[in-house]
ZAKEDO-325428 format. One line per 5 residues: number of its first residue (from 1); for each residue x, y, z of C-alpha. Coordinates in steps of 0.001 Angstrom, whole numbers, plus 500000, padded with zeros to 6 digits. Layout:
BEGIN
NUM> X/Y/Z | ... .
//
This chain:
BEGIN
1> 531071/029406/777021 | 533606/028669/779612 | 534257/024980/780796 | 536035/024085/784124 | 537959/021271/784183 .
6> 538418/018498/786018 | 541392/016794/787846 | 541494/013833/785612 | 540857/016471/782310 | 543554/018683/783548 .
11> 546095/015134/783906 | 544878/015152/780552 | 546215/018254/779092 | 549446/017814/781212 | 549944/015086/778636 .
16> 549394/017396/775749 | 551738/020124/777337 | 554443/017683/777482 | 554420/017093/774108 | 554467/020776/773421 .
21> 557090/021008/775956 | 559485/018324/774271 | 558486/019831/771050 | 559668/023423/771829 | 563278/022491/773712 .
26> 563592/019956/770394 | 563029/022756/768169 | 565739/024948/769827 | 568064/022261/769955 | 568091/022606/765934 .
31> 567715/026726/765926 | 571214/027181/764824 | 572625/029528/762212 | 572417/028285/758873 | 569042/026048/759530 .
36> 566366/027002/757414 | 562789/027655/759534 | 561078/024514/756959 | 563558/022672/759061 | 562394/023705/762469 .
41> 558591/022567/761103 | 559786/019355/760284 | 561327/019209/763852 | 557981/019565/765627 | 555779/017457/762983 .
46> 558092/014619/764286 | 557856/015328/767552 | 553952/015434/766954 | 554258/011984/764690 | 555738/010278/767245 .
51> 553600/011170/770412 | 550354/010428/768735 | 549174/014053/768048 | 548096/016437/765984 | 548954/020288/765487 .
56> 545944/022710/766094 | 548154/025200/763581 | 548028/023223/760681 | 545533/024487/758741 | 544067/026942/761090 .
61> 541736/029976/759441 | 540300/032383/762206 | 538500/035272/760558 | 541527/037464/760225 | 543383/035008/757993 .
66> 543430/035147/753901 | 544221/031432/754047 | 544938/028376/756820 | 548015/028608/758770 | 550122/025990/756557 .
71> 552702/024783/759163 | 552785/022792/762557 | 554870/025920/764199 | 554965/030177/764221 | 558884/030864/763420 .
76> 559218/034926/763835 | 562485/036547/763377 | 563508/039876/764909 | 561143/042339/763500 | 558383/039849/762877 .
81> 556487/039387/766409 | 553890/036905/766125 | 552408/033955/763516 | 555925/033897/761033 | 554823/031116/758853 .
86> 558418/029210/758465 | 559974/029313/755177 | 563296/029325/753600 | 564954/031772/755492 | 568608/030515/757052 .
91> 568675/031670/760635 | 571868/034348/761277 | 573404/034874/764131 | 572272/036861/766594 | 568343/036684/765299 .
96> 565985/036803/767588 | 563758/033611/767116 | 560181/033558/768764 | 558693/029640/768324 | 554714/029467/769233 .
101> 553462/025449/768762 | 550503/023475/769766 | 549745/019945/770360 | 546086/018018/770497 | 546648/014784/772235 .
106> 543137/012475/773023 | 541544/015202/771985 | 543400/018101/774749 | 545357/021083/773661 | 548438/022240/775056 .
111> 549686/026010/773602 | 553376/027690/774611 | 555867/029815/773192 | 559571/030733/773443 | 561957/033362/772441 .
116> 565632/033165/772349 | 568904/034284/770485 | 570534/032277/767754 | 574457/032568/768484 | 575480/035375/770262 .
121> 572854/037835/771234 | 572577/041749/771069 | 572421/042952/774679 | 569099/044857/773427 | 567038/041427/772759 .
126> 568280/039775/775609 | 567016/042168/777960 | 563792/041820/775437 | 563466/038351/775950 | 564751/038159/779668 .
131> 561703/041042/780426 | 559204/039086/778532 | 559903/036086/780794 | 559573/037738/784026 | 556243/039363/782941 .
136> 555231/035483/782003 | 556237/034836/785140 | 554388/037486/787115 | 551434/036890/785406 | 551092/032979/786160 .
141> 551662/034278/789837 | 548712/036140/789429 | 546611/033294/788250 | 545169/032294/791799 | 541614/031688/793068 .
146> 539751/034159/793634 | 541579/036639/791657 | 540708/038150/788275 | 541744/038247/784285 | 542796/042085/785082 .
151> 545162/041028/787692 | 546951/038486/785423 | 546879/041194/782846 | 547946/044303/785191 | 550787/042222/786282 .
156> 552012/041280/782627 | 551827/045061/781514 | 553244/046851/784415 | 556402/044650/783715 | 556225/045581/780394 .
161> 555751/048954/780600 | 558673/048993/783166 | 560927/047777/780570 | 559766/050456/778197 | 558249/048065/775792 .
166> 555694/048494/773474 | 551908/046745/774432 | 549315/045872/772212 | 546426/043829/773501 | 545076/043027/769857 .
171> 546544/039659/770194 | 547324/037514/773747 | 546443/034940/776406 | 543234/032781/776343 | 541103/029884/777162 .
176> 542503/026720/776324 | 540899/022701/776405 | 539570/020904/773618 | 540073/024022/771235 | 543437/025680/770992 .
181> 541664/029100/771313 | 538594/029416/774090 | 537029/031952/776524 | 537958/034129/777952 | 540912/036432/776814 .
186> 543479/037211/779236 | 544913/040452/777684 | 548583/041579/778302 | 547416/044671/779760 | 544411/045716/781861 .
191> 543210/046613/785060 | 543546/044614/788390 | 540146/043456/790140 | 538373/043649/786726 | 537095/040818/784201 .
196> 535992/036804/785050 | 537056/036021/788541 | 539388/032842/788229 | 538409/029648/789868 | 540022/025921/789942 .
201> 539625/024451/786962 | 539994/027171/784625 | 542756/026944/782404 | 543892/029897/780041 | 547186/030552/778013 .
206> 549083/033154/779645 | 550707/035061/776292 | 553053/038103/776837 | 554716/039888/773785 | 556473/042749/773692 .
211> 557741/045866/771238 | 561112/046922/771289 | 561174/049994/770192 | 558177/051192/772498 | 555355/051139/770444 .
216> 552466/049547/770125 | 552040/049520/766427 | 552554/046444/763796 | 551564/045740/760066 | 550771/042394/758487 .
221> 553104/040791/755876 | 551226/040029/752554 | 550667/036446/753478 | 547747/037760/755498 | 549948/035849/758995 .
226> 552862/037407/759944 | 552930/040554/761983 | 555392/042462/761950 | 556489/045655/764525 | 555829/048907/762379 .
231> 559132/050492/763538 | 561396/048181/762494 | 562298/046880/766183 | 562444/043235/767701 | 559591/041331/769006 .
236> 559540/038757/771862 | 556625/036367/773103 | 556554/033626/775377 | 553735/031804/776762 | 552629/029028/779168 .
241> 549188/026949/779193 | 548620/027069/783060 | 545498/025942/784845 | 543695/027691/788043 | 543785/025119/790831 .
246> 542891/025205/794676 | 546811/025209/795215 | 547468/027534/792597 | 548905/027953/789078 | 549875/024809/787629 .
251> 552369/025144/784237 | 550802/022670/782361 | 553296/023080/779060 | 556409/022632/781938 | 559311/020447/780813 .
256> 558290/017022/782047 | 561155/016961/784716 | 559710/020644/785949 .
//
């Protein structure tokens, strides 16, 4: 079932998204070679401690998984595109780092992701990342009244696709409020004027991420999380929570000063 929120819910998850904002440009902060990824968890369960919330990640167990998620963050590095469980691993430079963390806050979730170079990037993942954000960025300008899921999602995978990147729609955006995960999906490719027609109130995750090498395919590591590209080549995802008002998209996992 779908819910619409109200004004005074959606002030509501604002709060949560600022936590995952602070939580993410903390986490970044500390993303320098040498740091171990257990060291970028303990980053955002501090940033968590001290607002008041709690991490819908931590111990997470949708159907797919052999076990619940056992950290408060998703750390992926280069070849590994989405749900890297953070270990030991020292970051190098030049790795690509993808971050995905969630904050409940009075009982609200607030979902976004980032992905950025550590040290000096290779001119092949910036223009990864730097195409993943503008099809983030297309995509919440297709979140409007009136408009529909396939618009959002045509308008994430033509950028995509213009970039040459590899698409695959297994995984992406969806509903978010008191759960970290509700309806509907908002897939990173699709058809415009198809799927749920958006009105205010609605508010989704909008969840580009890309292939490097062009294809579509990935295999999962053996701790039943991370995925992994099949070729070998970088992944990048980024993601906003945004929410469908009469004025139009509102980023509600924005940096508190915009």
């Amino acid at each position: 079932m779908i819910e619409l929120k109200t004004p005074d819910e959606i002030e509501a998850m604002r709060a949560a998204g600022i936590v995952v904002a602070d939580a993410l440009a903390a986490v970044r902060a500390e993303a320098l070679v040498g740091v171990p990824l257990t060291a970028l968890d303990q980053v955002a369960r501090d940033v968590l401690a001290d607002a008041g919330a709690s991490s819908p990640f931590l111990g997470y167990r949708p159907g797919f998984a052999q076990k619940p998620f056992p950290a408060v963050i998703c750390t992926s590095v280069n070849d590994a595109v989405l749900h890297g469980i953070p270990d030991g691993y020292r970051l190098r430079d030049g790795d690509l780092l993808s971050i995905d963390f969630g904050a409940i806050l009075d009982g609200w979730a607030g979902d976004a992701a980032m992905s950025f170079a550590v040290g000096r990037p290779r001119r092949a993942d910036q223009r990864l990342i730097e195409t993943a954000g503008a099809a983030l960025a297309a995509g919440i300008a297709a979140a409007i009244p009136g408009a529909r899921i396939g618009d959002i999602s045509a308008a994430i995978g033509r950028v995509g696709r213009a970039g040459g990147y590899g698409i695959n729609t297994d995984f992406g955006g969806h509903g978010v409020g008191r759960t970290m995960h509700e309806s509907p999906s908002v897939p990173n490719e699709g058809r415009p004027g198809r799927g749920m027609q958006l009105q205010p109130g609605l508010v989704i995750a909008i969840e580009p991420w890309f292939l490097g090498g062009g294809h579509d395919e990935y295999r999962v590591d053996p701790d039943g999380w991370t995925l992994r590209s099949a070729d070998g080549s970088h992944g990048a995802h980024v993601e906003h929570t945004v929410a469908i008002t009469p004025e139009g998209p509102r980023i509600l996992t924005a940096a508190a000063d915009g």
